[in-house]
N, C-alpha and C positions, 0 to 999 in steps of 0.2 A: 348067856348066849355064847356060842364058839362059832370059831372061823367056817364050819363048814352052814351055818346058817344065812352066807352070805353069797354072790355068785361076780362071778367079775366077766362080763364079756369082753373079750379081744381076739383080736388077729391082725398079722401084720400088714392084711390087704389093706384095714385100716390106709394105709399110707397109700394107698392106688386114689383115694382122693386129696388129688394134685391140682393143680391150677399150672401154677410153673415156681421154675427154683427162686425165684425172687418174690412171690406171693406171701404176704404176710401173712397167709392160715398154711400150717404146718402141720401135718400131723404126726410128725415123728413125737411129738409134745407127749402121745398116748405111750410109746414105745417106752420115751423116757422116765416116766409114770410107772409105766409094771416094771421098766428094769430097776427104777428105785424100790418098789414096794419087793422084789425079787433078791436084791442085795441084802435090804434089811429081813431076808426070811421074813414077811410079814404076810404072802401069799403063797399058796401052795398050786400042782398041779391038779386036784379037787375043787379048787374054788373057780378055775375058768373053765367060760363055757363059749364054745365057739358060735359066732355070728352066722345067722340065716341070710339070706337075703327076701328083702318083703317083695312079694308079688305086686303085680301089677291093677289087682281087686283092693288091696290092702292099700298102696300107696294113693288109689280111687278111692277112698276113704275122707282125702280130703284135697286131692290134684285133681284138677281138670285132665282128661284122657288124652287130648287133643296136644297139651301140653307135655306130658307123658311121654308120647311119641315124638313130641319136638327133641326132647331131652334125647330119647332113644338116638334119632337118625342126627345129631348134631354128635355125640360122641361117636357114633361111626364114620363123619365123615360125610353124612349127607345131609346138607341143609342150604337156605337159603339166606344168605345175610342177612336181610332186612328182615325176614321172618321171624327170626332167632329171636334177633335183637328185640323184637315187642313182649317175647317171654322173658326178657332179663339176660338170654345167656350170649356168649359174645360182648361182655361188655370187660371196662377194666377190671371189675369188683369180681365176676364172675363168670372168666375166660371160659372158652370150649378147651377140654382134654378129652384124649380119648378114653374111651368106656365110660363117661361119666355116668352114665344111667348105671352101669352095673356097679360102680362104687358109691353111686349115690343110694342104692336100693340095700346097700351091704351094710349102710349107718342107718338107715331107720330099721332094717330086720334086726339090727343089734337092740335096739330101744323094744321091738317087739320081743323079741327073746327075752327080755329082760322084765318085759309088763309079764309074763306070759308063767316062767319063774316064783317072783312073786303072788300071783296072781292065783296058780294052782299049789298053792302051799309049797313050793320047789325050796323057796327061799325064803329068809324074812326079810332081805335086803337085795339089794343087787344095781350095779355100777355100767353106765357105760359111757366111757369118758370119750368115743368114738362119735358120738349122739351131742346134742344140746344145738342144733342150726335150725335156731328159732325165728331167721326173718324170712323163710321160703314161706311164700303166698300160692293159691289155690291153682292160679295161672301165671306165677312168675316169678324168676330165680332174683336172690335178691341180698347184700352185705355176707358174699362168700355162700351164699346158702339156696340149693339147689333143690332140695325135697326138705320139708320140714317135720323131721322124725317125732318130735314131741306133739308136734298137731295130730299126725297121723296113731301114734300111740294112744293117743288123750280117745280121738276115737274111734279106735281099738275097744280101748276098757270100757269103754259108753255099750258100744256092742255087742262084746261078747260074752264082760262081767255084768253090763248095767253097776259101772261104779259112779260115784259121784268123788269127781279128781280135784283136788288143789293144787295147780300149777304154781310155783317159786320160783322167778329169775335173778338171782343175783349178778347178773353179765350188767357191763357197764352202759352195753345199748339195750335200749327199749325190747323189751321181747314183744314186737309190733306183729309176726306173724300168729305166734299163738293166740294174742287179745282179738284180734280180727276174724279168725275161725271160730271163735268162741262168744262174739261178744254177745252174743242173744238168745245164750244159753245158760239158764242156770244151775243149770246141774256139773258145769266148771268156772270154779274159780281162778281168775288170774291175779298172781300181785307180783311184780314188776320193781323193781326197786334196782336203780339208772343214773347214771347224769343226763341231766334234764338236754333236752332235742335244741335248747337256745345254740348249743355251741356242738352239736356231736348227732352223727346217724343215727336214727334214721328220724330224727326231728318232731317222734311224737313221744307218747308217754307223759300228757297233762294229766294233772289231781283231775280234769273235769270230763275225763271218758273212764266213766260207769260202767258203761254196758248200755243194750238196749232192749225196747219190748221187754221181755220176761226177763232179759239176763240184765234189767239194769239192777244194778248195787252186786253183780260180781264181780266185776272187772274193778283192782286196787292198782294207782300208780302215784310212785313217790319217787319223784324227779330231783334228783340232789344236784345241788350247785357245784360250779369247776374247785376243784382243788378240797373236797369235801376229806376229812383226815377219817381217822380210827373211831375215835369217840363219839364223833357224828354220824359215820355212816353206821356202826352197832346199836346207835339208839331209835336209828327210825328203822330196822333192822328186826330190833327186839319187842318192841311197840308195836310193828304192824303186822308180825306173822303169829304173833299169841291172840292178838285180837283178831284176826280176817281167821285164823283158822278154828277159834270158839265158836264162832258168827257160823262160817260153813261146814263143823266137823264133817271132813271128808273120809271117803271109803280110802283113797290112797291118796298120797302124794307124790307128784314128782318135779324134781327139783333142778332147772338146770341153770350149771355152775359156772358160767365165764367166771373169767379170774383176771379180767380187764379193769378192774378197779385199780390193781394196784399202781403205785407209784411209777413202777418203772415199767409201765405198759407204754409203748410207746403210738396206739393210736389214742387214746383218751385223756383225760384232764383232769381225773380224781386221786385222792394223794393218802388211799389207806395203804397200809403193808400187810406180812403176813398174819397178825394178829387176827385181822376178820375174818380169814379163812382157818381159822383157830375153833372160830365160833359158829359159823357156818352151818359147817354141820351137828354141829351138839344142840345144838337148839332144833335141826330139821328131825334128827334122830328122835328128840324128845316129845316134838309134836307127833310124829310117826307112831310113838308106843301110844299117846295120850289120846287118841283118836282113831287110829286108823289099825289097832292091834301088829303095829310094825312094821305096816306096808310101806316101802320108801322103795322110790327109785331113781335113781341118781344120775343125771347127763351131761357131758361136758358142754363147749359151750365156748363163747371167743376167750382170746387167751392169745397174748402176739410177743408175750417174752418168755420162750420157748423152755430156756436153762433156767432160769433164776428163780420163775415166780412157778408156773403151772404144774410143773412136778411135787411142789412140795405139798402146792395149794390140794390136786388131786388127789394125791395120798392120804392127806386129813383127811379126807372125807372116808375112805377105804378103813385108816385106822378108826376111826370113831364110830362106824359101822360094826366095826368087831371089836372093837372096847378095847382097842392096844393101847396103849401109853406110847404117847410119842416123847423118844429119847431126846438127847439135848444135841446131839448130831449126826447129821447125815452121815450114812457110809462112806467110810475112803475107798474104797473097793467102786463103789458107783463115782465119785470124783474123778480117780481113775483112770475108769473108762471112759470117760465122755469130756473130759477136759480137752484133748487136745482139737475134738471139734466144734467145742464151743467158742464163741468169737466172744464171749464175758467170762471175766472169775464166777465158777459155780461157788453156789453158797457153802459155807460147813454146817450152819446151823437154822434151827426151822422156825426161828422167827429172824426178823430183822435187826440192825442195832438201831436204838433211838436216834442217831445222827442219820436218817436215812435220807431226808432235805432239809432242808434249813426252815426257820421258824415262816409259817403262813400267816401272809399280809391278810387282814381281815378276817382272820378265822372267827371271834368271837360272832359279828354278821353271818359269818356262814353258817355260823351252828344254829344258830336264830333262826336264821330264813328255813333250813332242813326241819328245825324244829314243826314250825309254821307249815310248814306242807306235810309232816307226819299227820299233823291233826287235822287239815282241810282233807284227806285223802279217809281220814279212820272217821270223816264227821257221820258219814252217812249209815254204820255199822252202830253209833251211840246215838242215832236219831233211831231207829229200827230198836235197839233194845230197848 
């Protein structure tokens, strides 16, 4: 495979979804993303393709209309406080800015652009790290998430391919809006793999939601305990996306990629590093050729330690799309630049050092108990075969 069989959607309007300057969802995250992947020459002016924005029929695909236009006349300026507020927006999590409807419409046309690519033989792969706002529900904005691009993607490819999708969330919250659009369908799979809702938004993601009617046994969630490390989260990881994606070989996958797991995330409570975003993708890429003749499509997804972790974490997936070998350090050239706006030392190299916290109190427990919910969650995949 070479680099031009892959597609990378961006634009810098990306960043017109704002909240405000203190809001922990950034999107300069993306910015820093290509300009890394642009230092290292690992992406060309061939491989990007600029964002559409999705229609108003297309994002009715899976919003309510009514809602739709809340979004619309609330970024311009005309809405009614308390009305807002029962769609979600106007709240802390997910301020009114202005235009929000045309930046929220410019991250899901990117997710379509990008089904759309793949789809017609454009690509074999294709990225869009502007994409993955997985907790927007049909009628209500919700954890930063205003239209939910991968819902409305998922069906997209239901309608205009008739594919049968495998949804992959590795973000550290529940991907609650996708499993809910979905759940009583079975022609998409969801697998979810979170810390568990005991201690972190949006509080669901139990081993015991299936699905329903016809979709029950496609809906997979594996709830990992606080402070969960490398080894643990790679094993329920490696165990549930070889078996859920046997079980459903699907026409495509897509996969989206918060990078709130790691360590130094500072909304969540799990303790991997860059190792599993090492593996991430080599394993999604893998099931992609094994089933799906390549189809991958790739979305970002939370992610709230802007320098340290999401850029690197993103780029893996971009390298491993096109088979680069990742070197053993970052460019100076990208340091650089962006060091002196960063409020942390940026990393030099693209893992972490073993000292990254100190040793975990009860890990052995923890690993058990992950253990235990890999196999409660995969019971019903080895009852069926």
């Amino acid at each position: 495979m070479t680099i031009k069989d892959t597609v990378f959607i961006y634009s810098p309007l990306f960043q017109s979804y704002k909240f405000h300057n203190d809001h922990p969802f950034n999107q300069l995250r993306v910015e820093l993303t290509y300009d890394l992947l642009k230092e290292m020459k690992a992406i060309n002016d061939g491989n990007i393709v600029t964002p559409r924005l999705a229609t108003e029929d297309e994002l009715a695909l899976v919003h309510d209309k009514k809602y739709i236009n809340a979004v619309k006349l609330a970024g311009h300026g005309q809405f009614d406080s308390e009305e807002v507020l029962n769609y979600g927006i106007g709240t802390e999590d997910t301020p009114i800015f202005s235009d929000m409807h045309e930046a929220s419409a410019l991250l899901v046309g990117g997710t379509l652009t990008a089904v759309d690519y793949v789809m017609e033989g454009k690509a074999m792969h294709a990225a869009n790290f502007g994409g993955g706002l997985h907790h927007g529900f049909r009628g209500k904005a919700s954890g930063f998430c205003i239209y939910n691009d991968s819902s409305v993607a998922i069906k997209y490819l239901q309608e205009k391919y008739g594919a049968r999708v495998l949804y992959i969330d590795t973000d550290a919250h529940h991907g609650d809006g996708v499993q809910w659009t979905f759940y009583d369908d079975p022609n998409v799979c969801t697998l979810s793999i979170h810390e568990t809702g005991r201690y972190l938004f949006p509080g669901t993601g139990n081993v015991t939601e299936r699905g329903s009617g016809k979709g029950y046994g496609f809906s997979f969630n594996i709830p990992l305990d606080a402070f969960t490390e490398d080894d643990s989260w790679l094993h329920a990881y490696r165990t549930s996306i070889e078996e859920v994606a046997a079980f459903f070989k699907p026409d495509v996958i897509l996969t989206q990629n918060g990078t709130d797991a790691h360590y130094y995330d500072p909304l969540t409570h799990l303790s991997a590093s860059m190792a599993i975003y090492h593996e991430i993708p080599r394993l999604a890429h893998e099931i992609a050729h094994k089933y799906c003749n390549g189809r991958w499509i790739a979305v970002g997804g939370g992610g709230y330690d802007i320098w340290r972790v999401v850029p690197r974490a993103w780029s893996l997936i971009w390298l491993e799309m096109n088979n680069i070998k990742v070197p053993s350090t970052l460019p100076k050239s990208w340091i650089e630049k962006w060091e002196k706006q960063a409020p942390v030392k940026l990393p030099e190299l693209w893992y972490d050092s073993n000292d990254l916290y100190k040793p975990i109190p009860r890990k052995p427990e923890i690993e058990e108990k992950n253990a235990l919910t890999v196999s409660k969650a995969l019971h019903l995949i080895r009852q069926n075969h």
